[in-house]
C-alpha positions as a printed NumPy array, in Angstrom:
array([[  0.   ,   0.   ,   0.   ],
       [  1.065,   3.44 ,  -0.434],
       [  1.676,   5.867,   1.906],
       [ -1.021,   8.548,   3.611],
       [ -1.437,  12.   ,   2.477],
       [ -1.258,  13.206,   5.726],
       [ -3.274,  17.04 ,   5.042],
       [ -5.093,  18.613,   3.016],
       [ -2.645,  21.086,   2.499],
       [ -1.018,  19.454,  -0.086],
       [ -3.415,  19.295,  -2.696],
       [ -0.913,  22.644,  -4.379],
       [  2.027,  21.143,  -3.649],
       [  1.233,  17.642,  -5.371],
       [ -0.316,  19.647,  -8.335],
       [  2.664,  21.326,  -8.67 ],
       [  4.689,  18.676,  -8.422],
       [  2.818,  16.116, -10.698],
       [  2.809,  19.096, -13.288],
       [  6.822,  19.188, -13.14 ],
       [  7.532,  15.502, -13.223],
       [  8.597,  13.986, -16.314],
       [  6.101,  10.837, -16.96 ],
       [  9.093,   8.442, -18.223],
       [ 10.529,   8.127, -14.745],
       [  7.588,   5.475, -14.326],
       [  8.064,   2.697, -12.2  ],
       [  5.849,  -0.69 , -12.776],
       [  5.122,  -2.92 ,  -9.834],
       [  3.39 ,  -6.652, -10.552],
       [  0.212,  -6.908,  -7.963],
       [ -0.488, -10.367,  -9.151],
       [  0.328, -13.065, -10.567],
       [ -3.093, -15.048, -11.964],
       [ -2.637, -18.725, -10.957],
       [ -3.018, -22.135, -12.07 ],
       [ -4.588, -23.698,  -8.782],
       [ -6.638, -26.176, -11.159],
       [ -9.485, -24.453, -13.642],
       [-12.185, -24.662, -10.424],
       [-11.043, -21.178,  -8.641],
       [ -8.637, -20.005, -10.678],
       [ -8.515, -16.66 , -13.071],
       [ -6.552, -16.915, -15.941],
       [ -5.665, -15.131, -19.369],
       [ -7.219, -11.555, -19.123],
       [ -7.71 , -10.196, -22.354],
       [ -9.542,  -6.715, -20.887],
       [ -9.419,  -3.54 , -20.181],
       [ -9.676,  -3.043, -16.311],
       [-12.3  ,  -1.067, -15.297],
       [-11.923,   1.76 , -12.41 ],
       [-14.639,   1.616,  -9.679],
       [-13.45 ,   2.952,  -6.353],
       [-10.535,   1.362,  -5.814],
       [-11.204,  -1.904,  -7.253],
       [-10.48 ,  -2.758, -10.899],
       [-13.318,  -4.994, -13.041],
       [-12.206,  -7.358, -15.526],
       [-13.462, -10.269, -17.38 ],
       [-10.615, -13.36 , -17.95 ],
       [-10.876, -15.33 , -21.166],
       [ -9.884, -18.431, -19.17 ],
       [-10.001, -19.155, -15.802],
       [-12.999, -20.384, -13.558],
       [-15.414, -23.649, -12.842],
       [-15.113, -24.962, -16.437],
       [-12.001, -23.132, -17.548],
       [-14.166, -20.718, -19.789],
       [-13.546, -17.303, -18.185],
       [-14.271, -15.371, -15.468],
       [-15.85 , -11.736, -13.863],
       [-13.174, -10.833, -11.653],
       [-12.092,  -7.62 ,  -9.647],
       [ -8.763,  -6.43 ,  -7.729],
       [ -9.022,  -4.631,  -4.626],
       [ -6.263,  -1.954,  -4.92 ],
       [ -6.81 ,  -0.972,  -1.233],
       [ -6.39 ,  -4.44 ,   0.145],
       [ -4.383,  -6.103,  -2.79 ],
       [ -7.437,  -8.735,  -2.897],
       [ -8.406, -10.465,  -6.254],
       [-12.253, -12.025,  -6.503],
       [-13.725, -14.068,  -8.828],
       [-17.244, -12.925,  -9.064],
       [-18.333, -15.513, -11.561],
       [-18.068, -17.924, -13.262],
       [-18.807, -18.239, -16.966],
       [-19.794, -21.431, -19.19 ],
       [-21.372, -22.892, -16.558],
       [-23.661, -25.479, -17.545],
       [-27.714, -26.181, -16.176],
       [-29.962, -28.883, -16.736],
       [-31.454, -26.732, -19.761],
       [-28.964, -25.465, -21.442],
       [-25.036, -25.635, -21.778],
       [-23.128, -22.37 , -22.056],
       [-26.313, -20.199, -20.871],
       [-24.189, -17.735, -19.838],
       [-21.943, -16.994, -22.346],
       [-18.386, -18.006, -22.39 ],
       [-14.628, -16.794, -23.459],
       [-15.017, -12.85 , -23.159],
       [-12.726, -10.71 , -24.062],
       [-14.586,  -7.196, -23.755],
       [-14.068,  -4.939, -20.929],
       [-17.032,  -3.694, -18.736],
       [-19.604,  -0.961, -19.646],
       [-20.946,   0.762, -16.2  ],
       [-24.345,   2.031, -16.118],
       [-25.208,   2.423, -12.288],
       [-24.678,  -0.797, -10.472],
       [-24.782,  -2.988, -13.952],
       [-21.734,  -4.019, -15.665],
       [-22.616,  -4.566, -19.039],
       [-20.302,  -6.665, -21.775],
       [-20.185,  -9.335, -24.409],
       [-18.966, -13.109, -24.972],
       [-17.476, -14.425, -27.736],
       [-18.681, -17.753, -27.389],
       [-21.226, -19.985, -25.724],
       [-25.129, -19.112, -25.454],
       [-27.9  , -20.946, -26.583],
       [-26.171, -21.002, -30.094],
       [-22.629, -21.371, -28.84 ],
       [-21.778, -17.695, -30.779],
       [-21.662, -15.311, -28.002],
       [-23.808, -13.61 , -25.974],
       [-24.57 ,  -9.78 , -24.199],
       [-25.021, -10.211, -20.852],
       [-25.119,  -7.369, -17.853],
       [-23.839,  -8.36 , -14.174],
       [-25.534,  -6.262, -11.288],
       [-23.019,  -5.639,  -8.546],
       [-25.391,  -5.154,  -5.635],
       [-26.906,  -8.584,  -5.998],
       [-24.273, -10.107,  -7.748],
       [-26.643, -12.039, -10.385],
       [-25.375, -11.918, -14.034],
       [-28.338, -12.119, -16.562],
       [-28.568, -13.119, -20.339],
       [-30.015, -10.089, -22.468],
       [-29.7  , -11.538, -26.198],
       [-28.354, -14.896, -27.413],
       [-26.387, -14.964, -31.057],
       [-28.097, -17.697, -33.952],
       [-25.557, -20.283, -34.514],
       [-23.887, -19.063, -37.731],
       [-25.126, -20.86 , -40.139],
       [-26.816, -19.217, -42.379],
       [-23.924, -16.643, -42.373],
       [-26.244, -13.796, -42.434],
       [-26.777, -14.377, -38.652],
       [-24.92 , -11.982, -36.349],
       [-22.306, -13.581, -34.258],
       [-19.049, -13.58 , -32.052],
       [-19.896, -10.306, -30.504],
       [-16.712,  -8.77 , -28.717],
       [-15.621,  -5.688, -27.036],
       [-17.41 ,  -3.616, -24.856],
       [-21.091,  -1.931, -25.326],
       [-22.393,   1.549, -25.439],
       [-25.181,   2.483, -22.948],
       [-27.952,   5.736, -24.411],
       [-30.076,   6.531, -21.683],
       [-33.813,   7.092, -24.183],
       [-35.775,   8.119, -21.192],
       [-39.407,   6.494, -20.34 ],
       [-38.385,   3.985, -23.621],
       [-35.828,   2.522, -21.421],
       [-31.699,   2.47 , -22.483],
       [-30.414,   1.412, -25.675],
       [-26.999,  -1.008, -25.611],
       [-25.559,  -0.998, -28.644],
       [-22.663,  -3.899, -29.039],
       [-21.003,  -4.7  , -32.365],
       [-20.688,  -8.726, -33.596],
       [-17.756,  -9.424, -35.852],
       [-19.403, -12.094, -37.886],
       [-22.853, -12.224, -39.862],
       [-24.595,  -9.556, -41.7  ],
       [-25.995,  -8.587, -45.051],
       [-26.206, -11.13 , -47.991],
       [-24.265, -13.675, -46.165],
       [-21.005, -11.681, -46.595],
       [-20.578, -12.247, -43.204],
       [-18.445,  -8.817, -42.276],
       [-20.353,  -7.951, -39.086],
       [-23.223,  -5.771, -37.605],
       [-23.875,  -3.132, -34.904],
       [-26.95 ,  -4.349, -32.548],
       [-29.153,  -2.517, -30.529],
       [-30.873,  -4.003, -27.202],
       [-33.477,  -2.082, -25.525],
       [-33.759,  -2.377, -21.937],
       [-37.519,  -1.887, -21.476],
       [-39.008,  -3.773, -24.781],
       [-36.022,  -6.838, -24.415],
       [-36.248,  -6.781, -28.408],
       [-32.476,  -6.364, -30.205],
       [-32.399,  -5.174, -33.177],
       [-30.052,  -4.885, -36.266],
       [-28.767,  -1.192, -36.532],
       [-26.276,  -1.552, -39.652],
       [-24.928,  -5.134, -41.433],
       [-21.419,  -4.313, -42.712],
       [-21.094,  -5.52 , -46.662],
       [-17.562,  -4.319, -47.702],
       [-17.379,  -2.378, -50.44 ],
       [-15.289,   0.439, -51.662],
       [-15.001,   2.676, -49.132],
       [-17.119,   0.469, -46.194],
       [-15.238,  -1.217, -43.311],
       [-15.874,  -4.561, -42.208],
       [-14.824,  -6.864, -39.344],
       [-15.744,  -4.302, -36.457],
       [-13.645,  -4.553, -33.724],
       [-13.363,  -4.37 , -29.365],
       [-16.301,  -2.039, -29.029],
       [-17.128,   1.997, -28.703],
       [-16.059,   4.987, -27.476],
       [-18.999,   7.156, -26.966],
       [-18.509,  10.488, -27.125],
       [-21.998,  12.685, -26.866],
       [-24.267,  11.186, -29.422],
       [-21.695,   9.534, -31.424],
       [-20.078,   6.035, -31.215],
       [-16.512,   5.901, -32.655],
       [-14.964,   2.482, -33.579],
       [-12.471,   1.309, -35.948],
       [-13.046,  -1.814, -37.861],
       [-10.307,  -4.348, -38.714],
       [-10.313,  -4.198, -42.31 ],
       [-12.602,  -3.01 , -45.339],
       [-11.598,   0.769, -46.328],
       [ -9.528,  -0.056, -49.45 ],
       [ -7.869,   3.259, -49.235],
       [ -5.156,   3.779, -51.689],
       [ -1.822,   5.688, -51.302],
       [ -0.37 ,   8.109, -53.785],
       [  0.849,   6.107, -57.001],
       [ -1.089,   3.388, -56.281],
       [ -4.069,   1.909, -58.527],
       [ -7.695,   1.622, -56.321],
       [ -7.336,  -1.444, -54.705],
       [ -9.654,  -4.564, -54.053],
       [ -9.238,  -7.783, -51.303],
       [ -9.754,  -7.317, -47.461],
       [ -8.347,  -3.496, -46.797],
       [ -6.053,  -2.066, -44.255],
       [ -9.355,  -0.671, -42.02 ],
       [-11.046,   2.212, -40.767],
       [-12.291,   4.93 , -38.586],
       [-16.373,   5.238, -38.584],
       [-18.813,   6.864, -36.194],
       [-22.375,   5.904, -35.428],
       [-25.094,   8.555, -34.9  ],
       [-27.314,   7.182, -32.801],
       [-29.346,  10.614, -31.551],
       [-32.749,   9.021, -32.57 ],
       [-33.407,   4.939, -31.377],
       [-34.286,   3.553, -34.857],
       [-32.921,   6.16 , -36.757],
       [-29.106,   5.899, -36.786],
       [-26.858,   6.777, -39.275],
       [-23.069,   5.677, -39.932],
       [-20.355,   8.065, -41.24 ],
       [-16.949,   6.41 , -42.651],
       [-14.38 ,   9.044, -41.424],
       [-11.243,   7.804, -42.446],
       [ -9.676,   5.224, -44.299],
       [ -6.366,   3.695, -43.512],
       [ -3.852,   3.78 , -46.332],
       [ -2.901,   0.403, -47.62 ],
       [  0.472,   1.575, -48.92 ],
       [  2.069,   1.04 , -45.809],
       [  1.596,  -2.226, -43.69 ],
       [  2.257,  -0.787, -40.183],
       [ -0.632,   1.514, -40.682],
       [ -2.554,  -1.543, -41.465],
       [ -5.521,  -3.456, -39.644],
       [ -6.565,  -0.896, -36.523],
       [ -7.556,  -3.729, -33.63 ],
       [ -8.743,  -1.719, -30.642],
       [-11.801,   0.991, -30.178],
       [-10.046,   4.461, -30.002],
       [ -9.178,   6.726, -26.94 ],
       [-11.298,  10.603, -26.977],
       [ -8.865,  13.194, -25.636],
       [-10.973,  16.447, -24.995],
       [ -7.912,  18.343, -24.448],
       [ -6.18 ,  17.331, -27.506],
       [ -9.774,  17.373, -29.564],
       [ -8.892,  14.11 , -30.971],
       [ -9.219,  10.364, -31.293],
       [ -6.25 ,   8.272, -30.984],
       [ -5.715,   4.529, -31.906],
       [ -3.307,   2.363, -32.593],
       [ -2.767,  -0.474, -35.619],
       [ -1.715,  -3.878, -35.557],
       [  0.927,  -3.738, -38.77 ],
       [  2.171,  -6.732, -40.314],
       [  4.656,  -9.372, -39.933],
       [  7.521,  -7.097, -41.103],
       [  5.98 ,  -3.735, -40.085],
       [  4.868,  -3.479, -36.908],
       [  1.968,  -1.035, -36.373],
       [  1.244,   2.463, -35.486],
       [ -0.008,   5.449, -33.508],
       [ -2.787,   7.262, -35.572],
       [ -4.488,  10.561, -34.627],
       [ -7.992,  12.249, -35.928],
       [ -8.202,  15.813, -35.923],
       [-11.634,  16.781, -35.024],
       [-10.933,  20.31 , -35.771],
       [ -9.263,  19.162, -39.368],
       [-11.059,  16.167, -39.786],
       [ -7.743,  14.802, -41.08 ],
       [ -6.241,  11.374, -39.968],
       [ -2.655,  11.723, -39.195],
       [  0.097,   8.808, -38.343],
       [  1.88 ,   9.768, -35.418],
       [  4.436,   7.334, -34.99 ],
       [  5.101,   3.718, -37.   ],
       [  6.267,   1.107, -34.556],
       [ 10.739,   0.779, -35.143],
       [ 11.11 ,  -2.82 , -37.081],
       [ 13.517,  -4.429, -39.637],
       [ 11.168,  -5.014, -42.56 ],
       [ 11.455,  -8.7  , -42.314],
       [  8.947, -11.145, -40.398],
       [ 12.405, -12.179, -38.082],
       [ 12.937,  -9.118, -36.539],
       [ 14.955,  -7.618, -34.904],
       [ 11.65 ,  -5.299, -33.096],
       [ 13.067,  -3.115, -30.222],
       [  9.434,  -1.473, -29.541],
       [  7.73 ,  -4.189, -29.825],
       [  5.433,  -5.319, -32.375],
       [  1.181,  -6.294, -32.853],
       [ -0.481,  -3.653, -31.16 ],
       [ -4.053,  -5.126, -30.215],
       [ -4.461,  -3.03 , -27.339],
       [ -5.615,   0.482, -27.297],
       [ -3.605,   3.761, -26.659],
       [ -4.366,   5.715, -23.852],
       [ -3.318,   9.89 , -23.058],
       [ -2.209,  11.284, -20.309],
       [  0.458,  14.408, -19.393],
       [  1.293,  14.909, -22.927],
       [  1.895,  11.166, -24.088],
       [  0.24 ,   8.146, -25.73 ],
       [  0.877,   4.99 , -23.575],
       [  0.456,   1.728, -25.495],
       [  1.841,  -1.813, -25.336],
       [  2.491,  -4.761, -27.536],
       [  1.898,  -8.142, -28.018],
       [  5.605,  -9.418, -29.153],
       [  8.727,  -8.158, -29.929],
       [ 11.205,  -6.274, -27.311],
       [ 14.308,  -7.556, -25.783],
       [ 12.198, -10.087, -24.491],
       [  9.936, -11.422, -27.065],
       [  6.794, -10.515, -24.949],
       [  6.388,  -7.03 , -26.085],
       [  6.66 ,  -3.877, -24.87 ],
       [  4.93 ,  -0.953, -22.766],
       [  5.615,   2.647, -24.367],
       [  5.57 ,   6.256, -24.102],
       [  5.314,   8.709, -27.125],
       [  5.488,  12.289, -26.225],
       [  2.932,  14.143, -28.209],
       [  5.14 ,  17.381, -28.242],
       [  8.411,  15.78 , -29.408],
       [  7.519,  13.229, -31.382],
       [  9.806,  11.039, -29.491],
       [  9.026,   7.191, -28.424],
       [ 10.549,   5.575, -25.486],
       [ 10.159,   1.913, -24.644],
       [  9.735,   1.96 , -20.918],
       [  9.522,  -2.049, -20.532],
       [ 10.284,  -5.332, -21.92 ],
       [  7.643,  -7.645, -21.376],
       [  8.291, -11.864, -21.494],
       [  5.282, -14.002, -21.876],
       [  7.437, -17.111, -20.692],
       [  6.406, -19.331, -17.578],
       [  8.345, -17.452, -14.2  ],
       [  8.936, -14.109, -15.78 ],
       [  8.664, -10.867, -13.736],
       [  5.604,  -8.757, -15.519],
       [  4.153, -10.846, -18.149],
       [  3.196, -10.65 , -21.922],
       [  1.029, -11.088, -24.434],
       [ -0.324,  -7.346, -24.081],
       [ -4.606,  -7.059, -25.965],
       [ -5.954,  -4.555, -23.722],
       [ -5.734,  -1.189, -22.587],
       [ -4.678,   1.008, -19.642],
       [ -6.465,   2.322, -16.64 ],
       [ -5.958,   5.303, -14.877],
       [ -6.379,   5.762, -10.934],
       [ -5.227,   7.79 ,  -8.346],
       [ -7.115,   6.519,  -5.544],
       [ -4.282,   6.789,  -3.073],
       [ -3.359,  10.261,  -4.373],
       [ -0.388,   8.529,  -7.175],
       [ -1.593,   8.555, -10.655],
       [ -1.092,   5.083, -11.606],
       [ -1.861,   2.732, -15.088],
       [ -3.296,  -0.404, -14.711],
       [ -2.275,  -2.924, -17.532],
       [ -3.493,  -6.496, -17.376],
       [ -1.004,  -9.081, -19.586],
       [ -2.962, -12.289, -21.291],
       [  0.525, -14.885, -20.649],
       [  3.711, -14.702, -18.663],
       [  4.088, -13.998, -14.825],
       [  4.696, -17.023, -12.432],
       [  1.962, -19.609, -13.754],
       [  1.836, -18.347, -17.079],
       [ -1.217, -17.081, -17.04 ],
       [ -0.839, -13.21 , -17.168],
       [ -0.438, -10.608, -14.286],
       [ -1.696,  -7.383, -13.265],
       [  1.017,  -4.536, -13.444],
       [  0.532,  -0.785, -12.003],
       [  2.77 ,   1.837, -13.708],
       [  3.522,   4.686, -11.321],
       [  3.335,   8.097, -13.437],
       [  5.295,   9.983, -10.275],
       [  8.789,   8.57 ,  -9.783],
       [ 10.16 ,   7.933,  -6.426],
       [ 11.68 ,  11.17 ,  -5.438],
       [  8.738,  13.19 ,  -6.22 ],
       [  7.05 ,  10.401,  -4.052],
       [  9.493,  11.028,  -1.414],
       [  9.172,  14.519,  -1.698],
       [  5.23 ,  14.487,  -1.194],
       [  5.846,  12.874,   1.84 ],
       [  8.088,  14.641,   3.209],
       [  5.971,  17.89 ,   2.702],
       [  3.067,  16.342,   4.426],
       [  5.319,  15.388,   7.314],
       [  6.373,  19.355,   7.212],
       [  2.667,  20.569,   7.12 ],
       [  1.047,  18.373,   9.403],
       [  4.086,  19.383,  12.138],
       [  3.333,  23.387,  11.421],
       [ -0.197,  22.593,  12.044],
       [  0.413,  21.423,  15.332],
       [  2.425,  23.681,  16.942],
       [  0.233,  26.774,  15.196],
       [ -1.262,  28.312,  18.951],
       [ -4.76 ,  27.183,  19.43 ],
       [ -7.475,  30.124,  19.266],
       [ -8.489,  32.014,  22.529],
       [-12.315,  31.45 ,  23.665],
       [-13.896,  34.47 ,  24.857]])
């Protein structure tokens, strides 16, 4: 645990400080190591973004759990606690998989409901939506995927959901299935559940095309009445010199409208450029900076270039690559920032935080910092997804930010690596040590002065 703020007093000073402390003097810890006591109690292979409530963090676990299908899981920062709050795949007398099974979304919070999606299991073994209310701790079924056969039926739904409060006609959750859709092309849809009626409903069936994306991909960020999400592939973009292009695409940035239930409309806003394969195949839903009036995401690349940080300007409406990933342009390497990046970027202080899935000095990928300002990208750790390593590996999910006990902190969850092999849970102090030291040293200061300041006089 870390230490008191001991007064109030120095809320300024730790402002201050924070403001002057360069972010890449980060230090990571490891809280835990997810284990392999058997499948029965066990949590295993996170593949989620944590979520922030308090001072716990939410997650769903791919793997893990009574059957060894996945888990609902939260950390207890406070009393460095994990619990398994369910377990998925679990079978009834009815019906096997009823639950859902496999997730790899992160947690929507509306409230005291957690909502998010499966990839498998359900009463057609294709995924389900489910919501999990924290104050009674029951987990209920909202929509069940069609097996996928015919291939027009929407399936596989991952990443997380987007919650639009309608009023009186209830809430709308709109989740995104990477399989199914329109003529049995089989490139995706958007859904739409509706809390009060129960009825789900398709919103948009993705059918390739020129300019359309397909294969949508890990879920929303909502931002007012809009959606944003990037979709794996589809786009076709082209790159100066090159001929208009057919086949899969390198992917793209899109927005949903979805002011009116029934009435939404979809907007293609950018198209990645297939010229160059690190700027290929975006994987994760972008971050929303308010301060930098953008979106930022990152790219998965190829085997030979090894993704990218990309920016939209919503001021220029212009996508921008930031940064591609530092690769020889063969499949072999050698990758010193790590390569694959399936998780999304997050911005804080100035700088885009992301990690990767291989690559480093260490094969497991890589956690990184790339100051906005300078264009400058530092690789801050080496991750190993090998059996007994320190942090872990195997990076597909995102940061979360807390400061809960007053040190702004990332919380990164790795899918392999630590002790069992299994993934860990790392923290990433933004504030290094001295400033730490400094803070409390300055509370020690202020609470003394307060004490020896000469008490009032009662008249």
């Amino acid at each position: 645990m870390r230490p008191p703020i001991l007064s109030l007093g120095l809320i300024p000073l730790i402002a201050m400080t924070l403001a002057m402390t360069p972010a890449h003097g980060a230090t990571i810890t490891k809280l835990i190591d997810f284990n392999n006591t058997g499948t029965r109690e066990s949590v295993q292979n996170p593949m989620s973004t944590p979520l922030v409530i308090g001072s716990e963090l939410w997650f769903t676990s791919e793997g893990g759990g009574e059957v060894g299908f996945g888990t609902l899981a939260s950390y207890n920062l406070a009393t460095n606690t994990l619990t398994k709050r369910l377990d998925l795949g679990v079978p009834d007398e009815e019906t096997f998989y009823d639950q859902g099974n496999s997730p790899t979304s992160s947690f929507t919070r509306d409230g005291n409901l957690l909502y998010y999606t499966t990839t498998r299991g359900g009463t057609g073994d294709r995924g389900t939506l489910n919501v999990y209310n924290t104050t009674t701790s029951s987990n209920t079924v909202l929509w069940n995927s069609p097996t996928n056969s015919p291939a027009t039926n929407p399936n596989t739904p991952s990443g997380n959901v987007a919650v639009v409060d309608r009023g009186a006609a209830g809430k709308d959750v709109y989740f995104m299935t990477g399989n199914g859709g329109a003529s049995g092309s089989g490139f995706g849809t958007i859904q739409r559940y509706n809390t009060v009626s129960g009825v789900t409903s398709t919103v948009y069936e993705f059918a390739g095309g020129a300019t359309a994306g397909r294969q949508p991909f890990e879920g929303f960020t909502q931002v007012g009445n809009k959606l944003y999400f990037n979709t794996f592939t589809g786009g076709n973009a082209t790159t100066t010199g090159q001929t208009p292009a057919s086949g899969n695409g390198a992917g793209t940035l899109s927005a949903l409208d979805v002011t009116t239930s029934g009435s939404e409309s979809l907007t293609t806003l950018a198209l990645l450029p297939l010229g160059d394969g690190s700027t290929r195949l975006p994987a994760h839903n972008p971050f929303y900076s308010a301060a930098q009036n953008a979106l930022f995401f990152t790219t998965v690349g190829t085997a030979a270039q090894p993704g990218s940080l990309q920016k939209f300007d919503f001021a220029t409406g212009t996508l921008t690559t930031l940064y591609e990933v530092t690769g020889a342009p063969t499949s072999s390497g050698p990758f010193p920032d790590g390569r694959y990046i399936y998780g999304s970027a997050f911005e804080w202080g100035g700088s885009l935080y992301y990690a990767t899935r291989q690559g480093g000095a260490l094969g497991g990928g890589t956690i990184n910092q790339f100051d906005l300002a300078t264009s400058t990208n530092t690789v801050l750790y080496n991750l190993s997804s090998d059996t007994g390593n320190n942090l872990g590996g195997d990076v597909q999910s995102g940061f979360a930010f807390s400061d809960w006990d007053g040190i702004p902190a990332l919380y990164l969850l790795t899918r392999q690596g630590g002790l069992y092999d299994h993934g860990t849970l790392l923290r990433i102090d933004l504030v290094p040590e001295p400033s730490r030291a400094l803070l409390l040293m300055a509370g020690l200061a202020t609470a003394f002065l307060r004490r020896r300041r000469p008490a009032p006089s009662i008249s």
